[in-house]
DRENDO-1510 file (C-alpha; in Angstrom, 1 decimal, always signed):
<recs>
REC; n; res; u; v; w
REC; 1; UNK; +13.9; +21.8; -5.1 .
REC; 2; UNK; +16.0; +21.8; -1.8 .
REC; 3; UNK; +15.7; +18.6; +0.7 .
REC; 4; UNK; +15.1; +20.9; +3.3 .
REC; 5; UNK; +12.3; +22.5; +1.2 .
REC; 6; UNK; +10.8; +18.9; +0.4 .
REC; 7; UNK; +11.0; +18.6; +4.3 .
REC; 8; UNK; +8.7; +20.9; +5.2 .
REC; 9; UNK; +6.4; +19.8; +2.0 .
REC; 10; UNK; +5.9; +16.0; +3.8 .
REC; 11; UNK; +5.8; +17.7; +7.4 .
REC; 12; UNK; +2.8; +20.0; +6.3 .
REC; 13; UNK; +1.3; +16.8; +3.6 .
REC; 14; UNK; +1.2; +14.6; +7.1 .
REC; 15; UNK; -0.1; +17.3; +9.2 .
REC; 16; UNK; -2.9; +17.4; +7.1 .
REC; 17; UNK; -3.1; +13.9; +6.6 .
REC; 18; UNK; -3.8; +13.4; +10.1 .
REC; 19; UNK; -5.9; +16.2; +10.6 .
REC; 20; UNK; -8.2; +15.1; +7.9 .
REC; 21; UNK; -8.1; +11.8; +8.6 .
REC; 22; UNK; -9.3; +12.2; +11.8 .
REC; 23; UNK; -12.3; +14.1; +11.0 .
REC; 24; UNK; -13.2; +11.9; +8.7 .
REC; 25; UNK; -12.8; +8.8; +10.5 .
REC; 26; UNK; -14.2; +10.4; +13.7 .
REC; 27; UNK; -17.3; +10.9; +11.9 .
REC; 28; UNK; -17.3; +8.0; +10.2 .
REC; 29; UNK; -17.1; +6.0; +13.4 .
REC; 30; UNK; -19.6; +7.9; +15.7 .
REC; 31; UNK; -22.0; +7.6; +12.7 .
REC; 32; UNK; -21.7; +3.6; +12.6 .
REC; 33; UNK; -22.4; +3.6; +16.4 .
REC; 34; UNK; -25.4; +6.2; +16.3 .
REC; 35; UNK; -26.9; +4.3; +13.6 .
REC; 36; UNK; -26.5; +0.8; +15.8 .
REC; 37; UNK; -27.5; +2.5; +18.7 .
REC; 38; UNK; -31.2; +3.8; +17.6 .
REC; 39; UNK; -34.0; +3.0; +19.7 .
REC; 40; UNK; -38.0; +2.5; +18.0 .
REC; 41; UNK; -38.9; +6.3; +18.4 .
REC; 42; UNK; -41.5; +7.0; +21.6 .
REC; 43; UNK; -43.9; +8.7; +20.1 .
REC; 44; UNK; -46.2; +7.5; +17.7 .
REC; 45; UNK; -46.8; +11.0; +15.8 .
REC; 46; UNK; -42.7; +10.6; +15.1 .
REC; 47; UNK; -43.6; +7.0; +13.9 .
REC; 48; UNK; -45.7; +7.7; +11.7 .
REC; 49; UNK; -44.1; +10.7; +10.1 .
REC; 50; UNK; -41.6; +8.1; +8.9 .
REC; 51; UNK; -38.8; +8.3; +11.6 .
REC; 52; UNK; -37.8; +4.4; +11.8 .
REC; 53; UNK; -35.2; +5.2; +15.2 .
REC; 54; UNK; -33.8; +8.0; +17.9 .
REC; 55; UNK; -31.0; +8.5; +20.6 .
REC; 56; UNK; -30.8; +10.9; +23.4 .
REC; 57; UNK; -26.8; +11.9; +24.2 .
REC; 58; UNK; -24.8; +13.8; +26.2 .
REC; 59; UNK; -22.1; +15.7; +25.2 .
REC; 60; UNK; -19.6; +18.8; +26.6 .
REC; 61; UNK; -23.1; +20.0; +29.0 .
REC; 62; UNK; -25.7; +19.8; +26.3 .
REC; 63; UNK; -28.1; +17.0; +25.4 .
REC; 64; UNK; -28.7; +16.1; +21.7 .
REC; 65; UNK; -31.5; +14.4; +20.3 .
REC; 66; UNK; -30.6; +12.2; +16.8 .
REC; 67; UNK; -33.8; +10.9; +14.5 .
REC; 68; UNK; -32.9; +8.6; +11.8 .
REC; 69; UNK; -35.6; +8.3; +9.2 .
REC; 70; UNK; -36.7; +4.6; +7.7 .
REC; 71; UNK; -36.5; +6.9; +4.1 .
REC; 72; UNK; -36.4; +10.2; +4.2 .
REC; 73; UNK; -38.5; +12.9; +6.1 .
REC; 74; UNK; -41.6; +14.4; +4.3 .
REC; 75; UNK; -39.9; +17.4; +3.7 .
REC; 76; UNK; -36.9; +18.2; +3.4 .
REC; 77; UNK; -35.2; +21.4; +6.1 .
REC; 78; UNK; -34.0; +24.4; +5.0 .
REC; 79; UNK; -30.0; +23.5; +6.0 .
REC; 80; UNK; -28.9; +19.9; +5.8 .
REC; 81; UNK; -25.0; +19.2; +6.4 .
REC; 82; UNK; -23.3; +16.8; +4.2 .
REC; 83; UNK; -20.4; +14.6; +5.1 .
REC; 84; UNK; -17.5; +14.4; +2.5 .
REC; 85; UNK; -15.1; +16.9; +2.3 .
REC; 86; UNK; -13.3; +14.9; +5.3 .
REC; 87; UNK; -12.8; +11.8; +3.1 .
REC; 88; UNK; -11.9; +13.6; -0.1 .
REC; 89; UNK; -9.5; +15.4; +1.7 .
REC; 90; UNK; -7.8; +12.4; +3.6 .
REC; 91; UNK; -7.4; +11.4; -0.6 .
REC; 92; UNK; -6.0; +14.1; -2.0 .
REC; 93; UNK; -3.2; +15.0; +0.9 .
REC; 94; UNK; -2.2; +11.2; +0.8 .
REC; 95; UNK; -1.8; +11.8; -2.7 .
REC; 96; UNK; +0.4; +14.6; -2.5 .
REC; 97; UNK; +2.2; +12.7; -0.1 .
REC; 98; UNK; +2.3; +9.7; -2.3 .
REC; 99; UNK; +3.5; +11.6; -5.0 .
REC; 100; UNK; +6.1; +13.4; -2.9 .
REC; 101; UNK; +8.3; +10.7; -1.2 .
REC; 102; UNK; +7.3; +7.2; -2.4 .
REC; 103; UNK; +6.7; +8.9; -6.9 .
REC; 104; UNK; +8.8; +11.6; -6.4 .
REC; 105; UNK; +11.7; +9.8; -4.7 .
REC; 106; UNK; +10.7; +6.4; -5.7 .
REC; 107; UNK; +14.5; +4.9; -6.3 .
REC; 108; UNK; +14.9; +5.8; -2.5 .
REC; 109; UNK; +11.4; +4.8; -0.8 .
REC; 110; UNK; +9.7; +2.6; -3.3 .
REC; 111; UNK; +12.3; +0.4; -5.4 .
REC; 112; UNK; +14.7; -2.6; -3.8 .
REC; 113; UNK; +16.4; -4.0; -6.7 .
REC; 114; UNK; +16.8; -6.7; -4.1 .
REC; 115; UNK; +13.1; -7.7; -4.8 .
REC; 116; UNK; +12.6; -6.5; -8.3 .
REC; 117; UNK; +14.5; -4.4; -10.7 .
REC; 118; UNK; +12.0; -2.4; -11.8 .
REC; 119; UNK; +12.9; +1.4; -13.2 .
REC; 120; UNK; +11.0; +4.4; -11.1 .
REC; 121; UNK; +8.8; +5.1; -14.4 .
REC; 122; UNK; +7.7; +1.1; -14.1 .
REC; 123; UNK; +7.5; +1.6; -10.4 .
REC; 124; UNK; +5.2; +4.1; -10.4 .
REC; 125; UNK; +2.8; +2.8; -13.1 .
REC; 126; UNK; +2.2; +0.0; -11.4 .
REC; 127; UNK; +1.5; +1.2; -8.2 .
REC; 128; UNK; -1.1; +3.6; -9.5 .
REC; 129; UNK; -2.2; +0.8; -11.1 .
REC; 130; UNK; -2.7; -0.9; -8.3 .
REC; 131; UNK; -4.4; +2.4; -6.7 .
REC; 132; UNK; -6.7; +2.7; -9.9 .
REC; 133; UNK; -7.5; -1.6; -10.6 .
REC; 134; UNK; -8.1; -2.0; -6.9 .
REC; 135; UNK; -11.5; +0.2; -6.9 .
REC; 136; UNK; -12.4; -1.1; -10.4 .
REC; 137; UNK; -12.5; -4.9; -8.9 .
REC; 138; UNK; -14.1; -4.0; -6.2 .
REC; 139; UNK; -16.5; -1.9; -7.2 .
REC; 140; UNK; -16.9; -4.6; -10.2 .
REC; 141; UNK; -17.7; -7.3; -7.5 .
REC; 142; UNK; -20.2; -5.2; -5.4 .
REC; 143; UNK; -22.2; -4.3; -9.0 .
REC; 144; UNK; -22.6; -8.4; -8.7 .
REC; 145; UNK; -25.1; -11.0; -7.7 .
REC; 146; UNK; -22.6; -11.1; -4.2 .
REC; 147; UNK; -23.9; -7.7; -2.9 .
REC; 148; UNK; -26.8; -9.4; -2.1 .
REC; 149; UNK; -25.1; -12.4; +0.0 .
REC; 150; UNK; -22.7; -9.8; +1.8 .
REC; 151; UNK; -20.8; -12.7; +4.0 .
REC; 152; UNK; -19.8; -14.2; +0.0 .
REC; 153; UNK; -19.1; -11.0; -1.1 .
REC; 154; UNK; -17.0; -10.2; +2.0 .
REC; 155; UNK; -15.3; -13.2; +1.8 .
REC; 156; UNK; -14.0; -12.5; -2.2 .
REC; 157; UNK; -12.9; -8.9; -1.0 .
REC; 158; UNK; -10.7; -10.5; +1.3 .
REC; 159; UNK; -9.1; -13.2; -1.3 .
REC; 160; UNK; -8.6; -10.7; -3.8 .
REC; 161; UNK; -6.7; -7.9; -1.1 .
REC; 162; UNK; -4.6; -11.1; +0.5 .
REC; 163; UNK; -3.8; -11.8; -3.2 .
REC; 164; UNK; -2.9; -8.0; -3.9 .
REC; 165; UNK; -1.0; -7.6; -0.8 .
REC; 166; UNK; +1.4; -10.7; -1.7 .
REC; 167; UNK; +1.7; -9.1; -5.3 .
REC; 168; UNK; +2.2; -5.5; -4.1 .
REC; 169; UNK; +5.3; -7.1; -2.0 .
REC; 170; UNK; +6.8; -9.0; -5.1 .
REC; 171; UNK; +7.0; -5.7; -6.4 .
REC; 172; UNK; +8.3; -3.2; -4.1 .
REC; 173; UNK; +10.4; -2.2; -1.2 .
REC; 174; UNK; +8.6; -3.4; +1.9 .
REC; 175; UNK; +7.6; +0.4; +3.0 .
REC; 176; UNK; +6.4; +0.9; -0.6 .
REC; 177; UNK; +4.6; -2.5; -0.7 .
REC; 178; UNK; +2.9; -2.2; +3.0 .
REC; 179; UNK; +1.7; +1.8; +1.8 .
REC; 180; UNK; +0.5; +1.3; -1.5 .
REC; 181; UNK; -1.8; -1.3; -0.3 .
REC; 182; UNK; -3.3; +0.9; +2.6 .
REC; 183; UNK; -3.6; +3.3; -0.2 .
REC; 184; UNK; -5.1; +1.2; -2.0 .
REC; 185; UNK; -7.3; +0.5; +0.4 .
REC; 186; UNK; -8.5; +4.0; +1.2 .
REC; 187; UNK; -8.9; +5.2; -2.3 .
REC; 188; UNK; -11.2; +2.3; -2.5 .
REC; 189; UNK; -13.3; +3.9; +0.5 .
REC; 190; UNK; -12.9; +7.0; -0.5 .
REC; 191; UNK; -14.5; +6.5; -4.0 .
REC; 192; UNK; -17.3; +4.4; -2.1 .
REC; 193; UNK; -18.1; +7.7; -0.8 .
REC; 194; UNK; -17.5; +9.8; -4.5 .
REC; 195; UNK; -19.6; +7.2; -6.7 .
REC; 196; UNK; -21.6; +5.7; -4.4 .
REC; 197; UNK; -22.5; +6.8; -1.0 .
REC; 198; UNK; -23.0; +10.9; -1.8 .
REC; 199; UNK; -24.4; +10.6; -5.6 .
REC; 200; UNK; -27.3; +7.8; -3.7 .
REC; 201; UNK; -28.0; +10.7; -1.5 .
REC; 202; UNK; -28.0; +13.5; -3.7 .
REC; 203; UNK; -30.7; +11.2; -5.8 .
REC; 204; UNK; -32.6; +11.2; -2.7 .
REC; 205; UNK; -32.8; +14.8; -2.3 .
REC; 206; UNK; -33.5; +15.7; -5.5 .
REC; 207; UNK; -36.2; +13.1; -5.5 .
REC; 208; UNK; -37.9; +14.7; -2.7 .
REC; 209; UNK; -37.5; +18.2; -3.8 .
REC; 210; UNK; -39.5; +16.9; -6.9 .
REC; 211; UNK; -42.1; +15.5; -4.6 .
REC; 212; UNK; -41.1; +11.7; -5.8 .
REC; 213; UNK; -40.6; +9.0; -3.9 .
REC; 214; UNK; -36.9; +7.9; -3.5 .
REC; 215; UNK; -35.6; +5.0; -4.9 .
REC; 216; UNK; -34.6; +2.3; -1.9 .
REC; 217; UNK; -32.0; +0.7; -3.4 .
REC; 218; UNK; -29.6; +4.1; -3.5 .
REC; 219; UNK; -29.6; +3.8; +0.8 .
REC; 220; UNK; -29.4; -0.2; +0.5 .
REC; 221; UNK; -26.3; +0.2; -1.7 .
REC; 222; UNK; -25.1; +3.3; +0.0 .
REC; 223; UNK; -25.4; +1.1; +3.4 .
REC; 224; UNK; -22.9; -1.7; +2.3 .
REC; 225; UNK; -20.3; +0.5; +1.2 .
REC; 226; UNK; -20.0; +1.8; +4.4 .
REC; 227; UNK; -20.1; -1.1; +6.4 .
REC; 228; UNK; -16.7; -2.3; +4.2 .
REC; 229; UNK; -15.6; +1.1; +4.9 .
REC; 230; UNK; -15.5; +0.9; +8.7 .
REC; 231; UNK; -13.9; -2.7; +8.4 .
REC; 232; UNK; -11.2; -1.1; +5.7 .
REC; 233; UNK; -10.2; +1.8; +8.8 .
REC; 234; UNK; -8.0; -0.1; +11.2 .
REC; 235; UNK; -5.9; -2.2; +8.4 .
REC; 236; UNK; -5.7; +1.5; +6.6 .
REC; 237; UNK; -4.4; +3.3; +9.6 .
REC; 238; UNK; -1.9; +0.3; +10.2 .
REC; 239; UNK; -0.6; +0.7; +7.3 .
REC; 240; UNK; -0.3; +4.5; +7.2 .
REC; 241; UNK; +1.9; +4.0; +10.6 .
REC; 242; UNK; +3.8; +0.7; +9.4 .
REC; 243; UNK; +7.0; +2.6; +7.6 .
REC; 244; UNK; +8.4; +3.4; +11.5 .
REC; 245; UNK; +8.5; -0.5; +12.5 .
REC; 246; UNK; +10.9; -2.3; +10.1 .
REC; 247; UNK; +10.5; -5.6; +11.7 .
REC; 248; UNK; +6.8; -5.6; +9.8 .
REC; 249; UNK; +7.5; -4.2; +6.3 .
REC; 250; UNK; +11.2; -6.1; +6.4 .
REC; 251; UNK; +10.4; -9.3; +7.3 .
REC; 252; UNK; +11.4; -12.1; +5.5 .
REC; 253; UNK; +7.3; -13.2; +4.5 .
REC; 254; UNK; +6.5; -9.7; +4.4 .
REC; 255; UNK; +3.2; -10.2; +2.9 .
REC; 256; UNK; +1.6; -12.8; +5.2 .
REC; 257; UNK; +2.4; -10.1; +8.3 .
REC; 258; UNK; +0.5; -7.3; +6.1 .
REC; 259; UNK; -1.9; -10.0; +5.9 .
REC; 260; UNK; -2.4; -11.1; +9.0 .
REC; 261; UNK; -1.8; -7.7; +10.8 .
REC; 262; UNK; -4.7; -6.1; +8.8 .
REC; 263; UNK; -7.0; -9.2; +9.3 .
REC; 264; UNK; -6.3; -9.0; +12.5 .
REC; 265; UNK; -7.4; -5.0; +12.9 .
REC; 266; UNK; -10.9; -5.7; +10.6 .
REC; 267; UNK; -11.7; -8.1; +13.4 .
REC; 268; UNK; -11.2; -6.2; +16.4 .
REC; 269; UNK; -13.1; -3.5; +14.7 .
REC; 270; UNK; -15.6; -6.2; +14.0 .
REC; 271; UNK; -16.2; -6.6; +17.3 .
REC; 272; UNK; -16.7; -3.6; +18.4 .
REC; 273; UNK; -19.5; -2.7; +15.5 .
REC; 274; UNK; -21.3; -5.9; +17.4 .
REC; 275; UNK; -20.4; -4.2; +20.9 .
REC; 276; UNK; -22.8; -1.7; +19.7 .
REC; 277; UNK; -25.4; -3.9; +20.1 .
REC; 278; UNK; -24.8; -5.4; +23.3 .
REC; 279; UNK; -27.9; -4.0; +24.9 .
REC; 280; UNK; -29.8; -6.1; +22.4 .
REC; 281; UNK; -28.0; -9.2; +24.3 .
REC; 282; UNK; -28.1; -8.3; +27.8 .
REC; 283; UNK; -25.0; -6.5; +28.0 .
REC; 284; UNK; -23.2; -8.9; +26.8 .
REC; 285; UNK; -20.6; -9.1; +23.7 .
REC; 286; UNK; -19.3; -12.5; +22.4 .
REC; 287; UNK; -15.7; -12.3; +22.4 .
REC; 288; UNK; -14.7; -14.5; +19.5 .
REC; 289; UNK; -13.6; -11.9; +16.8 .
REC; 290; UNK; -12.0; -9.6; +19.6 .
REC; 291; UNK; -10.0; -12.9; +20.1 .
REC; 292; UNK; -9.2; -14.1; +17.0 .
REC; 293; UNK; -7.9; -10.1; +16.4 .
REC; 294; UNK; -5.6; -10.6; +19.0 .
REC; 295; UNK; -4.6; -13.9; +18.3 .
REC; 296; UNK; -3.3; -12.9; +14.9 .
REC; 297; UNK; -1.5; -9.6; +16.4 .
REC; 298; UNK; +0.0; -11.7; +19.4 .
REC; 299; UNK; +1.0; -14.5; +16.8 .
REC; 300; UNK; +2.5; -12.3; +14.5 .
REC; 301; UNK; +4.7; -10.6; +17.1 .
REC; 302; UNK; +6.2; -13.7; +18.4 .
REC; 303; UNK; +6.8; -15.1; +14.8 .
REC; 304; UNK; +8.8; -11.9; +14.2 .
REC; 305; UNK; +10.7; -11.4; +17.3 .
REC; 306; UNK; +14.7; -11.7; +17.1 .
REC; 307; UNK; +16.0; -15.4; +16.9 .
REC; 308; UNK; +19.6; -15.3; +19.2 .
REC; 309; UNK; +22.0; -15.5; +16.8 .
REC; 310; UNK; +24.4; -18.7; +17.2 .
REC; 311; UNK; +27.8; -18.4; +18.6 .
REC; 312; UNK; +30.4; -20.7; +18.0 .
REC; 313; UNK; +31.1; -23.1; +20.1 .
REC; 314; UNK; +35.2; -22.8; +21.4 .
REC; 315; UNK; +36.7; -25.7; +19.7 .
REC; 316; UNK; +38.9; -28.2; +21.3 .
REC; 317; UNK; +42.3; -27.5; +22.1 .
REC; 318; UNK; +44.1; -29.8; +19.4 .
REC; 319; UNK; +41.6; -32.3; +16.6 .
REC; 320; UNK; +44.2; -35.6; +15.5 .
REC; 321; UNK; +47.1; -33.9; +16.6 .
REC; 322; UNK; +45.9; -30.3; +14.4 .
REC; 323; UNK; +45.8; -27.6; +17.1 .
REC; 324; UNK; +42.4; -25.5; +15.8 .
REC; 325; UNK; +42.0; -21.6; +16.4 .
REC; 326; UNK; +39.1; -20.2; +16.7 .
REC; 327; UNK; +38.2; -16.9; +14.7 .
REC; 328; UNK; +38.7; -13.9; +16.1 .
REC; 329; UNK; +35.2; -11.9; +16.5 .
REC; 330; UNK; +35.1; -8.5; +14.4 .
REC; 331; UNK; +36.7; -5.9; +16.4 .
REC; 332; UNK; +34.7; -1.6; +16.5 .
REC; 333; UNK; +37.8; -0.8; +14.0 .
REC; 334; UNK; +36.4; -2.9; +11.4 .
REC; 335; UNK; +32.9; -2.4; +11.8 .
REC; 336; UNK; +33.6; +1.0; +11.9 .
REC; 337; UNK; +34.6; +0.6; +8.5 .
REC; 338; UNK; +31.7; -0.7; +7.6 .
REC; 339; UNK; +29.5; +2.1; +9.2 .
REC; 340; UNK; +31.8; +5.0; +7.7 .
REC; 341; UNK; +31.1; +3.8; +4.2 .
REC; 342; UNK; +27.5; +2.5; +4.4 .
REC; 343; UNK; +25.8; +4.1; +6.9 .
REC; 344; UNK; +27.7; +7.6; +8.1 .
REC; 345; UNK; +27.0; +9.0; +4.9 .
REC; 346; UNK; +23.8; +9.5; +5.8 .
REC; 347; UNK; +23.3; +9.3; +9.9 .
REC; 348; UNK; +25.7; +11.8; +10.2 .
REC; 349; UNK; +25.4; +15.6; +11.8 .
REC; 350; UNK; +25.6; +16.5; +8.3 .
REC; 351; UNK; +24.8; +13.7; +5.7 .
REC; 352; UNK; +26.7; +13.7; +2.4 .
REC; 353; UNK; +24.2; +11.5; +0.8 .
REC; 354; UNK; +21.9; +14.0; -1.5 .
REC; 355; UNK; +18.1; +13.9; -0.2 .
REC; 356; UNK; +18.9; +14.3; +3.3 .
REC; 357; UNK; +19.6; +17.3; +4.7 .
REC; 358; UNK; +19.8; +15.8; +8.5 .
REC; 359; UNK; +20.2; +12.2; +9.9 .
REC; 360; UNK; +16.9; +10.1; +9.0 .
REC; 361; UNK; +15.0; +9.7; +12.4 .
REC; 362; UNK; +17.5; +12.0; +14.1 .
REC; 363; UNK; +20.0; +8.9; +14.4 .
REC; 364; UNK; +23.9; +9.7; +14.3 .
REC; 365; UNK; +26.5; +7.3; +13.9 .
REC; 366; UNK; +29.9; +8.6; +14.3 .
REC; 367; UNK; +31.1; +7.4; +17.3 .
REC; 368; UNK; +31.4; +4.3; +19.1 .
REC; 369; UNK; +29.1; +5.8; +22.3 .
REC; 370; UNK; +26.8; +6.8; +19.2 .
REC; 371; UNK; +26.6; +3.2; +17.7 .
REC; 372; UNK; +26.8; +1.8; +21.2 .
REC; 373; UNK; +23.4; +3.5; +22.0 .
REC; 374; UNK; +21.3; +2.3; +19.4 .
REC; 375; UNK; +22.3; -1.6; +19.0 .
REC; 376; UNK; +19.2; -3.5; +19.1 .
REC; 377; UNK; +17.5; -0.5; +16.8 .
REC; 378; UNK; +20.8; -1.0; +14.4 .
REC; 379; UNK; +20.0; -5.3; +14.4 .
REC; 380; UNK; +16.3; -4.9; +13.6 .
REC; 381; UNK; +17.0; -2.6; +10.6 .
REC; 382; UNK; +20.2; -4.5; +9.1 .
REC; 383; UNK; +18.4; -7.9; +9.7 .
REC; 384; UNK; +15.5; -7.2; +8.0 .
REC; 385; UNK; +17.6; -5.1; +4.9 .
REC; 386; UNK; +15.5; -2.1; +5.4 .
REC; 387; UNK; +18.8; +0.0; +5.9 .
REC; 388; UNK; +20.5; +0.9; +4.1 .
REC; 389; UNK; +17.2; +2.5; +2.7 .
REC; 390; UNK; +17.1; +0.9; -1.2 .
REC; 391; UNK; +20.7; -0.4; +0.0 .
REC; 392; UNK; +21.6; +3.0; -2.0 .
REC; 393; UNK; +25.4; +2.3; -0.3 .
REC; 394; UNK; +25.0; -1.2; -1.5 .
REC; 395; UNK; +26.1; -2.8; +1.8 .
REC; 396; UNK; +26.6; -6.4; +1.0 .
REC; 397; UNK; +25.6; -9.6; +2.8 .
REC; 398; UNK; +29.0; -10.0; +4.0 .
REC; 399; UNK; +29.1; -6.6; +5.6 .
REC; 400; UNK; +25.7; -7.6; +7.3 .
REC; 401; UNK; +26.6; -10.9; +8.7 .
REC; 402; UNK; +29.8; -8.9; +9.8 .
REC; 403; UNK; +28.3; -6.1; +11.6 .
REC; 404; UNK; +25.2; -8.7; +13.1 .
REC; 405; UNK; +27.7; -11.0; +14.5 .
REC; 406; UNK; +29.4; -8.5; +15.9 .
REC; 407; UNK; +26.6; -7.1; +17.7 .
REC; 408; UNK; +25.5; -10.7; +19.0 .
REC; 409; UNK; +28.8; -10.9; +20.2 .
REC; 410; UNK; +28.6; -8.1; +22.6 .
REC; 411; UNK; +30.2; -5.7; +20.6 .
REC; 412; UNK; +33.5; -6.2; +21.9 .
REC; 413; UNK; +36.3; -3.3; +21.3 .
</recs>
């Protein structure tokens, strides 16, 4: 299959990534606010026909009028819409996409021999592992004694990931590592919705239909699933945006950024599920998880931004009588040599390295205005040892050093 073909495979897998995504999120969000947002209904007669809450909106000129029932309503109506194509579509375009760039060209996007040597048949097995064991636990641990103490049970979700996202970067690349665990993470929520959230429901309706009385426990369990859902959504969509900022998935302690990056989005979105109950408390919203959320983001930023590089000091004119010279600073000829046989092969009008029919991110490297033009960009991705992608031109450390000094140097001619 042609690169250029594979192209327009990931452009139309992403396209509908989003799309799906969207919708399904969307829904999922408005859903979590309506249900937070339902009043004790105003009329008795609704009351006692089992509606336990209601909302008036207004929306694009028309007003709506939402019931939520404490159970389910007497009888059932002759259409009622069901919410999960959005999620199970989200699922199986990220596993095309999956399966396309990080399983189909896993040597280029999901191994760095750097990290582990592992061989793209290994590579793969593990991360669907990973995909397939992460549900299992969870959904092991929620099948517990815990679901009934949801702060425990919360608390154990969050070991386990921190403990998968360390392992998933021991593993992989730093892109492969950061992806596979928001993949991880939505195939978890997806499947909450698959096993859990629409077969509880479909009990429900088939119980009414029979004229029995639905069983409780299916909306309890249903309930809890989606609350972790809404907390999985900002780490997830992190994640799914993480492989276009190198200075996250190549830092140095990797895993403690994925960490504290996705920690940092569940507790924003934290507190805006309690925003939703402000009303409650005057208007008012503590702001302590909104805080701590940024805290984490703003302290993770300035524990990743650029140290200066040191420059030598100019040594004395003469040491005991020995006159000392200081080294010359890399001229462009040299690190154009560098460039021409590590990096032009690829961010060139027309790459010679097979897989890429034009320059990755549109970048161009063959000439010094070229290079000039994108310095910092260049430092962030040599410094972290995300480019050369999978070092497939095996640029070594001294070429690095080289072409980073060089750079902190001003660049000289």
């Amino acid at each position: 299959m042609s690169s250029y073909v594979l192209d327009w495979l990931a452009l139309a897998g992403r396209w509908i990534h989003l799309i799906t995504g969207i919708a399904w999120i969307g829904s999922s969000f408005y859903f979590v606010w309506l249900d937070d947002h339902l009043h004790k209904p105003a009329r008795p007669e609704d009351a006692e026909r089992g509606v336990g809450g209601e909302l008036w909106s207004v929306h694009g000129g028309g007003f709506y009028h939402a019931q939520k029932y404490k159970l389910a309503p007497p009888q059932l109506p002759g259409t009622l819409h069901w919410f999960y194509w959005e999620a199970y579509s989200t699922l199986l375009s990220g596993i095309f996409l999956l399966g396309l760039l990080y399983y189909g060209q896993a040597s280029v996007y999901l191994i760095d021999p750097q990290v582990a040597a592992l061989t793209p048949p290994a590579a793969i097995a593990i991360g669907i592992a990973f995909l397939i064991g992460g549900w299992l636990v969870y959904d092991g641990l929620c099948r517990t004694a815990l679901a009934r103490r949801p702060l425990a049970l919360a608390a154990v979700v969050a070991l386990l990931l921190s403990v998968a996202a360390w392992g998933l970067c021991q593993l992989f690349s730093g892109r492969g590592a950061f992806i596979h665990f928001g993949a991880m993470l939505g195939t978890i929520m997806v499947a909450n919705v698959f096993f859990v959230i629409i077969p509880g429901q479909r009990r429900t309706v088939r119980a009414l239909s029979e004229g029995k009385e639905p069983n409780p426990l299916d909306g309890q369990r249903g309930k809890l699933r989606s609350v972790h859902n809404t907390y999985f959504t900002l780490p997830v969509l992190f994640t799914m945006i993480s492989n276009h900022y190198a200075m996250t998935f190549g830092a140095k302690w990797n895993w403690l950024v994925l960490i504290a990056l996705c920690a940092g989005g569940a507790l924003i979105r934290a507190w805006f599920v309690a925003r939703h109950f402000a009303e409650s408390r005057g208007g008012r919203t503590p702001p302590w998880t909104l805080l701590a959320g940024l805290t984490l983001l703003i302290a993770t930023a300035v524990a990743l931004a650029p140290q200066p590089r040191a420059t030598a000091t100019p040594a004395p004119a003469s040491t005991a009588g020995a006159t000392i010279v200081a080294a010359p600073v890399t001229g462009y000829a040299r690190i154009q040599q560098i460039l021409d046989a590590r990096c032009v092969t690829c961010h060139a009008t027309k790459p010679a390295f097979p897989g890429f029919p034009t320059p990755p991110k549109g970048l161009v490297l063959e000439t010094e205005e070229q290079l000039r033009a994108k310095l910092p960009l260049i430092a962030t991705q040599v410094s972290t040892r995300v480019m050369p992608i999978g070092n497939l031109t095996s640029m070594t450390d001294a070429e690095r050093t080289e072409l980073l000094d060089w750079i902190s140097h001003g660049a000289p001619h």
